[in-house]
BADOTI-410342 format. One record per residue: x, y, z of N, C-alpha, C, O, CB in turn; residue in three letters. Coordinates in steps of 0.1 Angstrom, whole numbers, plus 5000, padded with zeros to 4 digits. Glycine has a CB too. Example, Ala and Ser with C-alpha at 12.3 -4.5 7.8 and 13.67 -1.06 7.14 Angstrom:
// residues 2
513249435078512349555078513249675078514249675085511349555090ALA/512849785071513749895071512950005079513450115080514149945057SER/
//
This chain:
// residues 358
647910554976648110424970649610394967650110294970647210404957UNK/650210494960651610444961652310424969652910314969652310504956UNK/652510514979653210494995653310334993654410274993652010565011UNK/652010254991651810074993652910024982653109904981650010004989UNK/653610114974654610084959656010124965656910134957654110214942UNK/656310154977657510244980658410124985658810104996657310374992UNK/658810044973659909934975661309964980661710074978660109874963UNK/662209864986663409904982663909844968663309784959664209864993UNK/665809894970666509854957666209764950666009764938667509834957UNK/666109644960666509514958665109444951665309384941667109454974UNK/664009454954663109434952662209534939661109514933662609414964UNK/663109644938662809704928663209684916662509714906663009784930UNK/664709614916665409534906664709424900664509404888666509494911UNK/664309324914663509224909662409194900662209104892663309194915UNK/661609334906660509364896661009434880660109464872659509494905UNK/662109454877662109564867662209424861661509404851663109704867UNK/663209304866663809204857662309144854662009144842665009104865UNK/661709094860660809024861659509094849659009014840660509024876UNK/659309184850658009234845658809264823658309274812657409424859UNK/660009284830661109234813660409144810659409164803662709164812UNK/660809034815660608904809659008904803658808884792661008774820UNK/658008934811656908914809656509014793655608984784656108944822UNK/657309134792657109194783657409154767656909164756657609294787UNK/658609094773659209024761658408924753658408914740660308944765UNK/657608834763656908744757655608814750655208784739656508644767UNK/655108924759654008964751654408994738653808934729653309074756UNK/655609094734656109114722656109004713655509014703657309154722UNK/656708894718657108734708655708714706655408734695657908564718UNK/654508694715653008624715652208714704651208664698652208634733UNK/652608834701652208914692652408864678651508864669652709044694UNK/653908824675654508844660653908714656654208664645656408864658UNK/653108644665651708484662651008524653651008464643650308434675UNK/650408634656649208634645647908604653647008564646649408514632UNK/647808614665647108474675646108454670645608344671646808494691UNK/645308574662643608554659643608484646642508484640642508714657UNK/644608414639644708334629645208164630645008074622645608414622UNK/645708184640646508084643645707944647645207924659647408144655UNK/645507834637644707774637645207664658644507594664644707694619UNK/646507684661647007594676645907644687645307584696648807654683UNK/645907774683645207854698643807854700643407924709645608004699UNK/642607764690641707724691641807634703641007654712641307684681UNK/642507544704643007424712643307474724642407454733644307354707UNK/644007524725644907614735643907724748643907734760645907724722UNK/643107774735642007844745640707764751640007814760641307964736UNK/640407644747639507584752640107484763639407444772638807534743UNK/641607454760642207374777642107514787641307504796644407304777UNK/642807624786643007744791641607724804641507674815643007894779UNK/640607804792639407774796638707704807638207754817639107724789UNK/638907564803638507474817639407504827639007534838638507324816UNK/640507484823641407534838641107644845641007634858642707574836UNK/641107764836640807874849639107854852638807974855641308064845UNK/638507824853637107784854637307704871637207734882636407674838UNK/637707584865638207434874639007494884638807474896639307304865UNK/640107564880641107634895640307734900640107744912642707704891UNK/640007814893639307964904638107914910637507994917638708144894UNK/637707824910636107774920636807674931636507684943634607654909UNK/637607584925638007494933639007574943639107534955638607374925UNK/639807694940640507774955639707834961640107904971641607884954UNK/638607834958637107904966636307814976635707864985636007944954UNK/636507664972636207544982635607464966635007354969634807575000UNK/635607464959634707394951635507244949636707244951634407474935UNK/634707104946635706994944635506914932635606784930635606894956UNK/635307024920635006944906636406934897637107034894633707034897UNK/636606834893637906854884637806904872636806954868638406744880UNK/638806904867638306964855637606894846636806944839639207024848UNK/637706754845637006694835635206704836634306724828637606534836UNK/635206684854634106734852633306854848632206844845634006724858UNK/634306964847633907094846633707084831632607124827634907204851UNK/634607034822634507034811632606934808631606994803635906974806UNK/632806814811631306764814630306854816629406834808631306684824UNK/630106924822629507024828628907154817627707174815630607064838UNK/630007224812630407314803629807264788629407344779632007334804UNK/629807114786629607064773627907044774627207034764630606924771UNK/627507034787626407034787625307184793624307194801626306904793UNK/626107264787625807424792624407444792623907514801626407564782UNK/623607374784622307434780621407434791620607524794621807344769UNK/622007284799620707284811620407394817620907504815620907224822UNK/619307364825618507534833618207504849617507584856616607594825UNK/619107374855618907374864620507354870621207354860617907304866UNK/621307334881622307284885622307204896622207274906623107354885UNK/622507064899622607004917622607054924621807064933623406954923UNK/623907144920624907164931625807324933626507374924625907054927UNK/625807384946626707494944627807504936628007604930627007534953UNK/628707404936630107404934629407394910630107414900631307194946UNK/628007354911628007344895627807464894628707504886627007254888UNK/626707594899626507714901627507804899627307904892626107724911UNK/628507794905629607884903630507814890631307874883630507914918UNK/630207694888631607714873630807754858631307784847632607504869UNK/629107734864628707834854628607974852628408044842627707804852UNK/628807974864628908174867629908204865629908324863628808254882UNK/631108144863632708164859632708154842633308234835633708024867UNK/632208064839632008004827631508104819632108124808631207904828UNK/630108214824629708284813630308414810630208494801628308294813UNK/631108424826632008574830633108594823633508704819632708584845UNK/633608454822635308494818634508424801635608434795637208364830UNK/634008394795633708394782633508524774634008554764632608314780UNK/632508604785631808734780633208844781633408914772630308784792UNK/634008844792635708924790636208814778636008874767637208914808UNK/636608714774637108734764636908764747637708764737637308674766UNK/635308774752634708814735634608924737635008984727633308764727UNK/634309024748634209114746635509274753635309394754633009094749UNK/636909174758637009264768637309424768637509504777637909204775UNK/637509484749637309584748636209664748636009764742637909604742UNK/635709604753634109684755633609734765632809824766633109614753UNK/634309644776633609664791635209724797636309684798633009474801UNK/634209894802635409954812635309914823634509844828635510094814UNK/636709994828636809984845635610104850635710234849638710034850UNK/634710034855634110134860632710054873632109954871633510214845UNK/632710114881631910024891630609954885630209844889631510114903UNK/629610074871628509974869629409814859628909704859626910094858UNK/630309834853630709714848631209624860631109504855631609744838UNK/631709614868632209564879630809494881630609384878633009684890UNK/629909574887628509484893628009454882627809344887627409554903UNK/627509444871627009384866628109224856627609134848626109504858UNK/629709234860629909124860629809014874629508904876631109134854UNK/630209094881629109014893628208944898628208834905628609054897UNK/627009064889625708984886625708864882625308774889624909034877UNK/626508834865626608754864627008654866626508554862626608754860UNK/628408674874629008554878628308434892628708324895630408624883UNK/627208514898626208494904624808464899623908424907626308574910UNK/624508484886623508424881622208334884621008354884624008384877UNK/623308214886622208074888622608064904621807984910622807894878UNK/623408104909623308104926622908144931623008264934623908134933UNK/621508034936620308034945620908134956620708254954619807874951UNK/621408104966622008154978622208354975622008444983623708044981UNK/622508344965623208474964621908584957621908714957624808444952UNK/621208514953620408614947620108774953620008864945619308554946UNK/620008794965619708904971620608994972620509094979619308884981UNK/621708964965622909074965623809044954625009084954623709074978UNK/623208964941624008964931624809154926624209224935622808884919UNK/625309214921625309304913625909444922626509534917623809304907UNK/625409404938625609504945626509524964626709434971624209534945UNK/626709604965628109604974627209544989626109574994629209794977UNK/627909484992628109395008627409505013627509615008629809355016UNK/626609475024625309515037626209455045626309535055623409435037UNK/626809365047627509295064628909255059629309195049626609125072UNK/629609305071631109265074631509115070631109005075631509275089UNK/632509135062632809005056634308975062635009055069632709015037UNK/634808845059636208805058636708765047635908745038636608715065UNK/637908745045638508675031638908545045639508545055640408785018UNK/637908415034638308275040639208195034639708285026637308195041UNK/639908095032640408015025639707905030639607845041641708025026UNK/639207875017638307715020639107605012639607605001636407715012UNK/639207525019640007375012639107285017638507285027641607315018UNK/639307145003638907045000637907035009636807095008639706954998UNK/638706935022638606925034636906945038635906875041639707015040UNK/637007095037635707135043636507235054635807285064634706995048UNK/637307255054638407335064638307475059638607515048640107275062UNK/637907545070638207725064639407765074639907695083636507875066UNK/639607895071640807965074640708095074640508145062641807925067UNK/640808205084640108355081641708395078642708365084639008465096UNK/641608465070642808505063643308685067644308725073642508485045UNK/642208755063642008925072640708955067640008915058643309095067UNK/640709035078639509155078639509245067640509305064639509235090UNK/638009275061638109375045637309505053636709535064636909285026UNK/637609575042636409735045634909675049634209575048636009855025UNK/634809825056633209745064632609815052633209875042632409815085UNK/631209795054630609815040629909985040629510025029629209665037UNK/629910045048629710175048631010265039630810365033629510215064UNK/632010195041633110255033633510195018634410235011634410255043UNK/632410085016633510025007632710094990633210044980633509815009UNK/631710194991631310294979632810354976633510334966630110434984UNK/633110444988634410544982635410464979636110464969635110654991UNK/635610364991637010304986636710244972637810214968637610194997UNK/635810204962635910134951636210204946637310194939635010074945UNK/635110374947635310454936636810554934637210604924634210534936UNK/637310554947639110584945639610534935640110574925640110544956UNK/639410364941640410234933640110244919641010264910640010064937UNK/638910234916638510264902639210414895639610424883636610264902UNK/639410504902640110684895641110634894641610634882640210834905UNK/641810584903643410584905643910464894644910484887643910534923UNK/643210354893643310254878643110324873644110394873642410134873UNK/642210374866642310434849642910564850643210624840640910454841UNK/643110624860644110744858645610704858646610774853644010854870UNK/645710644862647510554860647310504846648210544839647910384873UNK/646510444841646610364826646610484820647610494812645510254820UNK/646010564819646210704810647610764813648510774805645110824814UNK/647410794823648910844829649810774824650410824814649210844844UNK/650210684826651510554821652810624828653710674821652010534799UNK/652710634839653510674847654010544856655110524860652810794854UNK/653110464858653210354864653410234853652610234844652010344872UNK/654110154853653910014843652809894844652809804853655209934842UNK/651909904834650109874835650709754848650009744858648909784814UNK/651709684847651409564854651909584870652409494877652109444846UNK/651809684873652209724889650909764889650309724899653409844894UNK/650009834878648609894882647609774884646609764891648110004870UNK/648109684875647409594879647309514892646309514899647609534872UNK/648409464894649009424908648009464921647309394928650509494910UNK/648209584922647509694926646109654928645509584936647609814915UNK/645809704917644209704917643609564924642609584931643609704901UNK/644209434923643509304925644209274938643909174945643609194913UNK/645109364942645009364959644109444968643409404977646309394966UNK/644109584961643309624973641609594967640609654972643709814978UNK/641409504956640409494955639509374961638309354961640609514944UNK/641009274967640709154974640509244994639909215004642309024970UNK/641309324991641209405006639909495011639609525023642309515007UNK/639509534998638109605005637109445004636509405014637409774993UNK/636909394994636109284991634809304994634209265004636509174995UNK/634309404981633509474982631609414976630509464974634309574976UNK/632309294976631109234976630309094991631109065000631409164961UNK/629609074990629008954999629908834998630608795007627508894994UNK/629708784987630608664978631008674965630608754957629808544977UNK/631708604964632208554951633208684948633008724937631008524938UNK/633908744952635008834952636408824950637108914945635108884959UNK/636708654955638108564952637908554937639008574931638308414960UNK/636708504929636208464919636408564909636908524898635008424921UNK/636208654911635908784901637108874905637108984900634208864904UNK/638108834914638908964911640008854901640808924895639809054929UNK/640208724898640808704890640108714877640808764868641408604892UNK/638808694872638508724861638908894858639008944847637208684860UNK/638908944868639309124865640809134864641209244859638809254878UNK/641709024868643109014866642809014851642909114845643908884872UNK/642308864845642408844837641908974822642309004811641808724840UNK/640809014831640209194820641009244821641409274809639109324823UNK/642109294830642909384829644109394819644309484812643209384839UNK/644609294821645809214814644909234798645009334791646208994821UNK/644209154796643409184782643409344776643709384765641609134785UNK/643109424785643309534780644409624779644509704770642709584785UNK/645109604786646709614783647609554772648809584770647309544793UNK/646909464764647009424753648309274752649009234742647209564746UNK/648109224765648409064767647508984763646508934768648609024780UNK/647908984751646208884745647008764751646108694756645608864721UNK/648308704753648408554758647308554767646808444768649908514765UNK/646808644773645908564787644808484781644408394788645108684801UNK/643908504766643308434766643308264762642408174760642808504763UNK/644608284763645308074759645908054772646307934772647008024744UNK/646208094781646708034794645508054805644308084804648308124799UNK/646208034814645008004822645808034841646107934848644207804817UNK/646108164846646708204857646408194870646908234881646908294855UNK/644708104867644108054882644807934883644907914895642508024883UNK/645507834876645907704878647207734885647707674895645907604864UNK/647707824881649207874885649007934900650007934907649908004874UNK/647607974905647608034918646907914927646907914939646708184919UNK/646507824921645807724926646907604929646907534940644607684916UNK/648007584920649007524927649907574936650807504941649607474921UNK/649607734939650607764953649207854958649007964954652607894949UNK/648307784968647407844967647407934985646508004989646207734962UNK/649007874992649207915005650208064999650208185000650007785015UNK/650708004996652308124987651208264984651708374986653408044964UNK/649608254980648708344978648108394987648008514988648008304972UNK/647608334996647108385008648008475016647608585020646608285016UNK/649408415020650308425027651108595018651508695024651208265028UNK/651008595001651608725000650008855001649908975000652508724982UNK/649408755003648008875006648208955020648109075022646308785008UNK/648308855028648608905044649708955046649509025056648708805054UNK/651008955041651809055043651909195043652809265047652309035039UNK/651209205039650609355034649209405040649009525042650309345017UNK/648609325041647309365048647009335062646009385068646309305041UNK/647809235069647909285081648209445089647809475101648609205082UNK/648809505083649309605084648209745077648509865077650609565079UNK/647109685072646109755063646009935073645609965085644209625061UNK/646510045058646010135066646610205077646110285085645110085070UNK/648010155076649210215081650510245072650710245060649710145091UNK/650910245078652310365071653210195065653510205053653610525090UNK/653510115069653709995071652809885060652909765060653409985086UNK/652309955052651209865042651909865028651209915019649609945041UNK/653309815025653809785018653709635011653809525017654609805023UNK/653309674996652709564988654009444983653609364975651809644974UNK/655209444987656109414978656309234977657009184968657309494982UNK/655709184985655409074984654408984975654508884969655209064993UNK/653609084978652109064969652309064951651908984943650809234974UNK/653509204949653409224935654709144929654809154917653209384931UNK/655809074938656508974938655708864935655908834923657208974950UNK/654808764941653708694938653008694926653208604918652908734946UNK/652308774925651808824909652708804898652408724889651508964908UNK/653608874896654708844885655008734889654308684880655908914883UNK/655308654894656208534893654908374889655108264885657208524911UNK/653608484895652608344889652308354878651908264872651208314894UNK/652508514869652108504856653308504850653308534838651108604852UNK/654708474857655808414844655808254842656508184833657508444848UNK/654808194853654708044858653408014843653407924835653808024880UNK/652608114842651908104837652408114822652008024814651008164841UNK/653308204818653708234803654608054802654407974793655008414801UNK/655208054812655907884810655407804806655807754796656207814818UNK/654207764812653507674808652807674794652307574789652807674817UNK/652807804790652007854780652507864766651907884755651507964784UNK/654007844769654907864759655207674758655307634746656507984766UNK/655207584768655307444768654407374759654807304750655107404781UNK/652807394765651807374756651807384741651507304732651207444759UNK/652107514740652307524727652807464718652207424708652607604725UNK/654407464721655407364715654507254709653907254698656507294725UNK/654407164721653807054722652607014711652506914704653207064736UNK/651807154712650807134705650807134686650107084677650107214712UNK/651807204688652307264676653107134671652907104660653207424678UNK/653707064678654406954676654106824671654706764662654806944686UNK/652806764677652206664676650706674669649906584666652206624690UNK/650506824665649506854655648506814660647506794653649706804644UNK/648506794679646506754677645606844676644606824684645806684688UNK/645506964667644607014665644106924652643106984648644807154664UNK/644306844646644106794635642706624639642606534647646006774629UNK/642306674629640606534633641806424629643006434625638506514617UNK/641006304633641806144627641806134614642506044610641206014632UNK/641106204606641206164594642906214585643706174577639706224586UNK/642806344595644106454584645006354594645506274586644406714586UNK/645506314607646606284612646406164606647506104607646806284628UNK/645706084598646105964590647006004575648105974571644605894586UNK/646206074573647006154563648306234560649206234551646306224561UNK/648306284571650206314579650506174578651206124570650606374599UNK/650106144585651105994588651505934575652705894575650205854597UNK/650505904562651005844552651605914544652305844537650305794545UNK/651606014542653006114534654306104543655406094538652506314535UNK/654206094554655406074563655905954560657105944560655306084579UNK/655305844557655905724552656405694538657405624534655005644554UNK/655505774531656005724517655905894509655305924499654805564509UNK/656505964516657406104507658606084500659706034503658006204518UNK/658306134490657606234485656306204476656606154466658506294478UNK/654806234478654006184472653206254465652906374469653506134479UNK/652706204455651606324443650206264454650306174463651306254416UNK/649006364448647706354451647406194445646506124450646906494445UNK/647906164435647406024429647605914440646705834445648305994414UNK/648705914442649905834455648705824469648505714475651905974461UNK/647705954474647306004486645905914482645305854491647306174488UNK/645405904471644205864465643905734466643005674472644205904454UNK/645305694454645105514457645905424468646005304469645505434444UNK/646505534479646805464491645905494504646405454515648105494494UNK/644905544503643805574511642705594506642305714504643905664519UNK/642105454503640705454496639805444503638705414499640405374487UNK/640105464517638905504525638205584530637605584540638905484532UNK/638405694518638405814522637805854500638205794490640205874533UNK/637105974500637205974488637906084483638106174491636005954483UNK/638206104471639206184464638906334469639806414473639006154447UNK/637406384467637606474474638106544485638806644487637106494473UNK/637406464494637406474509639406524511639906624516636806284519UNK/639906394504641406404504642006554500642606634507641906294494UNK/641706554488642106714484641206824493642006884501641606734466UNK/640506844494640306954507641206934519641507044523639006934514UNK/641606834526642106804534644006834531644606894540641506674537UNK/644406804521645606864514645806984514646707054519645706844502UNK/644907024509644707164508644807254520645607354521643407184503UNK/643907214532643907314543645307264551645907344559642307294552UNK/645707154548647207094557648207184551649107224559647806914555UNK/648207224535649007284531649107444536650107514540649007244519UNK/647707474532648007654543648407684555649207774558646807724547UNK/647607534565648907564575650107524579650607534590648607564582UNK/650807474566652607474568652707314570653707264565653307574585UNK/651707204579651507084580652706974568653606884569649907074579UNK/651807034558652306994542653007054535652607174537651406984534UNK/654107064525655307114518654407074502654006964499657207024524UNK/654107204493653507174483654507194473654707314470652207244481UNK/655607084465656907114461656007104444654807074442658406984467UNK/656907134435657207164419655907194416655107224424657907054409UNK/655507184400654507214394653607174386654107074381654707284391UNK/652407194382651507124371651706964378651406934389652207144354UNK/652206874365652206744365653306684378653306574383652506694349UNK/653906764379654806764385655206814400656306844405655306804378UNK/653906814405653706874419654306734426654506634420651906914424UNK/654506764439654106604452654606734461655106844460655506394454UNK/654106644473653906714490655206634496655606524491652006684501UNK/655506684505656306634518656406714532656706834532657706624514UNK/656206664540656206694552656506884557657706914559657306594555UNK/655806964560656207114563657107124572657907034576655107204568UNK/657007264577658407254588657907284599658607294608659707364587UNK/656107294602656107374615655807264624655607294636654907504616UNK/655707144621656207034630657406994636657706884642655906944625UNK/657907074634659507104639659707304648660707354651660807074620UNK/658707354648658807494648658407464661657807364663657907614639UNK/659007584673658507614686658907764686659907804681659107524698UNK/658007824694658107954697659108014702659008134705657407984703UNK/
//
C-alpha cells in the first residue's frame, strides 16, 4: 500500500503545506467548545441536507435539497415513490447514526456491512445483497442528471474482494495505531482503494463518503459534523472521477501512484473548512439561530440602548413580562446581550459576539 504513497518532492511539499492548514483549523474548531455552542445546531442541520442532497445526486439522483429537506421533515413515512427518495433515506439514517454514534462503530468489515445494510434499507432493488460483498463484476459509473453514464474503471472481481477488504481494513487501523503515517493520508487511502475494490453491488460511491466522513470523526475532526464535503465533491464532480483514474488506471502495477487522488482530497476538504469557516461568520453574525420573537427583541435594544428590563417590558407589550425575561436571560448567556451595572441599576446593551468571527 505505500509504494501507492511514494510521492515526489514537490508534491510532497504540497501535501505537508496543505494537510497544515487543515490541522490548524481543527486546532481553532476545538478551542469552540462545539458541543455547547448554541451556532452549530444551525450549522449541522444545513451540513446535513447538503451532504445527503450532494452524495445521492453524484450518484444520478435529481432531488434538491429543499426537496430532500421536505422529504427528511417528513421521515416518518414507510413508504417512498421513488429510488432517488430511497437512497436520501438510506443516507439520511447512515450518516445520522456516524454522527451520534461515530465512536462506537469500528473499522471493521462486520461494521462496514451492516452500515451498508442500512444505507440500503428501504431499497426495493437492493434487497438481495444489502449488508454483503458483490456476487458479479461491477464498474464505478458516473451517472449525471441527463440520464448519461460514464464507466470510469474496472474494480476487484468479487472472488478477491474478501482479502482485499480485509488487508485494507489491517493496514487502516494498523497505521492509526502506528501514527507513522498522518491519519489524513490514511484516510485518503483508505477511500481510494476502497472506491477501487468497490466491494459492494451498489451504493459504494455513497458509503465510502459517509466512511470519509467516520473516519475524519474519529480522528477527532469534529468540524465534519457542521460541514458537509459531498457538496465540495459534487461541485467538482469531474476533478473527482478524473483524480480517481489517475491512479487506477494503472491499478496493480508498480505505476499505481495515488498523488493526485490525495492532492484532490485535501484540497476538497480545505474547500470544505472554507466554506465552513464562511457560514459560520455569517451565522454568528446575523444571529439566525434566534426565533422572531428574541430577533425582535435584539432589534429593540439596538435601538434604544442602553435599556432596563422595565424599558423591554413597556416597549414590547406584545409579548408578556415573563416570556421577555427568559428570553433576556438566555440572549444574555449567549453573549447576544451585554448585562451592565447592578441591582436597580442594571440595563443591557448590545454583546460582542455579533461582531465575533472565527
Amino acid at each position: 500500500m505505500e509504494s501507492k504513497l511514494a510521492f515526489d518532492f514537490k508534491t510532497n511539499q504540497q501535501i505537508i503545506k496543505k494537510i497544515a492548514f487543515i490541522d490548524l483549523f481543527k486546532g481553532k474548531w476545538s478551542s469552540l467548545e462545539v458541543s455547547e455552542s448554541i451556532y452549530l445546531k444551525e450549522l449541522k442541520q444545513i451540513a446535513t441536507i447538503e451532504s445527503i442532497g450532494s452524495s445521492t445526486r453524484i450518484e444520478g439522483s435529481t432531488l434538491t435539497d429543499e426537496e430532500v429537506k421536505h422529504l427528511i421533515d417528513k421521515v416518518k413515512i414507510t413508504s417512498f415513490k421513488t429510488r432517488d427518495e430511497q437512497e436520501v433515506f438510506g443516507y439520511y439514517e447512515v450518516l445520522n447514526l456516524i454522527l451520534d454514534t461515530f465512536d462506537e462503530i469500528e473499522i471493521k468489515e462486520n461494521y462496514i456491512h451492516h452500515l451498508h445494510k442500512s444505507l440500503l434499507q428501504v431499497s426495493t432493488k437492493d434487497k438481495n445483497h444489502r449488508g454483503h460483498y458483490k456476487q458479479i463484476s461491477n464498474k464505478v459509473v458516473a451517472k449525471y442528471p441527463d440520464g448519461g453514464q460514464k464507466i470510469i474503471f474496472n474494480t476487484t472481481e468479487p472472488f478477491l474482494v474478501k482479502s482485499e477488504m480485509e488487508n485494507l481494513v489491517s493496514w487502516t487501523n494498523k497505521n492509526f495505531q502506528d501514527e507513522e503515517l498522518h491519519p489524513m493520508m490514511v484516510i485518503a487511502t483508505f477511500v481510494y482503494e476502497f472506491l477501487s475494490i468497490h466491494p459492494y453491488q451498489d451504493g459504494n460511491g455513497r458509503l465510502s463518503r459517509l466512511l470519509t466522513t467516520l473516519l475524519l470523526l474519529k480522528q477527532d475532526y469534529d468540524f465534519m459534523q457542521y460541514s458537509s464535503m459531498e457538496i465540495e465533491i459534487e461541485k467538482k464532480k469531474k476533478e473527482y472521477y478524473k483524480a480517481l483514474m489517475s491512479a487506477q488506471k494503472n491499478r496493480g502495477t508498480k505505476k499505481e501512484i495515488i498523488n493526485e487522488w490525495v492532492l484532490f482530497f485535501l484540497d476538497t476538504l480545505i474547500s470544505t473548512i472554507n466554506k465552513l469557516e464562511n457560514r459560520y461568520s455569517k451565522i454568528k453574525n446575523k444571529g439566525s439561530y434566534l426565533n422572531d420573537r428574541q430577533k425582535t427583541l435584539v432589534q429593540f435594544i439596538e435601538n434604544n440602548e442602553p435599556v432596563k428590563i422595565s424599558d423591554i417590558v413597556g416597549g414590547l407589550t406584545m409579548y408578556t413580562p415573563y416570556t421577555l425575561k427568559k428570553d433576556m436571560k438566555y440572549l444574555t448567556t449567549e453573549g447576544v446581550v451585554k448585562k451592565m451595572g447592578v441591582g436597580r441599576a442594571t440595563f443591557y446593551v448590545l454583546g460582542d459576539v455579533q461582531s465575533v468571527s472565527m
